[in-house]
C-alpha positions in Angstrom: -9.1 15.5 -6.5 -7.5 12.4 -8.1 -6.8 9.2 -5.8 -3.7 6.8 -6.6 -2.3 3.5 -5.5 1.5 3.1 -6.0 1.4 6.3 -7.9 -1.1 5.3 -10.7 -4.3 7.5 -10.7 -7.6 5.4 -10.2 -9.9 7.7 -12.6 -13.0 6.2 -11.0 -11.8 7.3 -7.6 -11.6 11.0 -8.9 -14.3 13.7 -7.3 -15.0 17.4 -7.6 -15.1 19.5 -4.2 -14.5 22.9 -3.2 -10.8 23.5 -2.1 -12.0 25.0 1.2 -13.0 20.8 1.7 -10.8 18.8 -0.2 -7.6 18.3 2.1 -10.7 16.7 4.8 -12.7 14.5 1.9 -9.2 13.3 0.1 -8.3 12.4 4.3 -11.7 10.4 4.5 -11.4 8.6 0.9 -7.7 7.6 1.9 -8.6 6.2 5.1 -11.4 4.2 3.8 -9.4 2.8 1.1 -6.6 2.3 3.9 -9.2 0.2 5.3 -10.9 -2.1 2.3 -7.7 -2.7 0.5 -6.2 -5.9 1.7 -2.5 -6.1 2.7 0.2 -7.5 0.0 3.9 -8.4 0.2 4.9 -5.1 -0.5 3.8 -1.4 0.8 1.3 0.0 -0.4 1.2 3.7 -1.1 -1.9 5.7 -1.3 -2.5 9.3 -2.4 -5.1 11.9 -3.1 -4.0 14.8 -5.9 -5.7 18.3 -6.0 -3.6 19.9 -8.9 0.2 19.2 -8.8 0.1 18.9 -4.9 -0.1 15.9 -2.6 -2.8 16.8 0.0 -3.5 13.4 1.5 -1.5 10.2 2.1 -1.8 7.4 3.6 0.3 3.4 3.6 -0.3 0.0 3.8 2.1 -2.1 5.6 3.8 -5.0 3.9 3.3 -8.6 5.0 6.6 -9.6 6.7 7.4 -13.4 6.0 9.8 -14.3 8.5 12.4 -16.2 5.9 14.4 -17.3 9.1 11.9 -20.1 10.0 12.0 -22.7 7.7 9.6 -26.1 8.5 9.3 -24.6 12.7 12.9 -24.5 12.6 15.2 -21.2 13.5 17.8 -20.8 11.5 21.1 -19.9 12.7 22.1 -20.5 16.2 25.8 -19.9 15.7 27.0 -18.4 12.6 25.2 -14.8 11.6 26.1 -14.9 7.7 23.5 -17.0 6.4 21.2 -14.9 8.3 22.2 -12.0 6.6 22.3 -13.6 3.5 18.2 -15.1 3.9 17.5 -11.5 4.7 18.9 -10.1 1.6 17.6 -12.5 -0.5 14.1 -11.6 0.5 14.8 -7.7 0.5 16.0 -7.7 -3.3 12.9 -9.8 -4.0 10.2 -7.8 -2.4 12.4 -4.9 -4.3 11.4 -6.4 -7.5 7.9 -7.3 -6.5 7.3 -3.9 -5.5 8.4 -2.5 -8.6 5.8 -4.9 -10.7 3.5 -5.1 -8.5 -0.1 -4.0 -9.3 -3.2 -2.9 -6.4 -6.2 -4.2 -7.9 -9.2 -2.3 -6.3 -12.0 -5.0 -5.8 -15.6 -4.2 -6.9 -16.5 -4.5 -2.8 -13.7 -1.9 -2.1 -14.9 0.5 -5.1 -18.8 0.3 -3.8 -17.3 0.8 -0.2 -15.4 4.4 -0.9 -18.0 5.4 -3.1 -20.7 5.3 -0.5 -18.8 7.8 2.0 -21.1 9.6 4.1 
């Protein structure tokens, strides 16, 4: 069973179990990790592999930066354009963020899924 965050497969992650198990183990490691790995500014997506099929999935939410406060102040009491236009902004920049963004796995997180019981 192979483990991955944001589709790239963590080799260390990887274990050997019998298939009768693995869809219940791959749910346990992904929870765990669901649990250690800190948030970011994008979603993060993580998976467990047996073969070619998907067999255990779970997500971590993004952090939402609310770009319509600026210094305590709401923006836009009237017109809803610039609104818009702060929210798209931020969407096309989390976009690119997500797309080079890398999930480090911390030595703490590592030591925590490995010690499943």
């Amino acid at each position: 069973v192979d483990i991955m965050l944001n589709g790239e497969v963590v080799d260390p992650l990887a274990f050997v179990c019998h298939v009768d198990v693995a869809r219940s183990q791959a749910r346990i490691v992904c929870e765990k990790l669901q649990s250690v790995l800190p948030r970011q500014q994008f979603v993060t997506v993580i998976q467990a592999k047996a073969g070619n099929k998907v067999i255990a999935s779970e997500r971590i939410r993004a952090y939402r930066k609310d770009v319509l406060t600026k210094s305590g102040k709401t923006v836009g009491g009237g017109d809803i354009t610039r609104k818009k236009k702060l929210l798209e902004k931020q969407k096309k920049g989390k976009k690119k963020l997500a797309a080079t963004g890398k999930v480090t796995l911390s030595q703490e997180a590592f030591n925590s899924v490995i010690s499943r019981s």
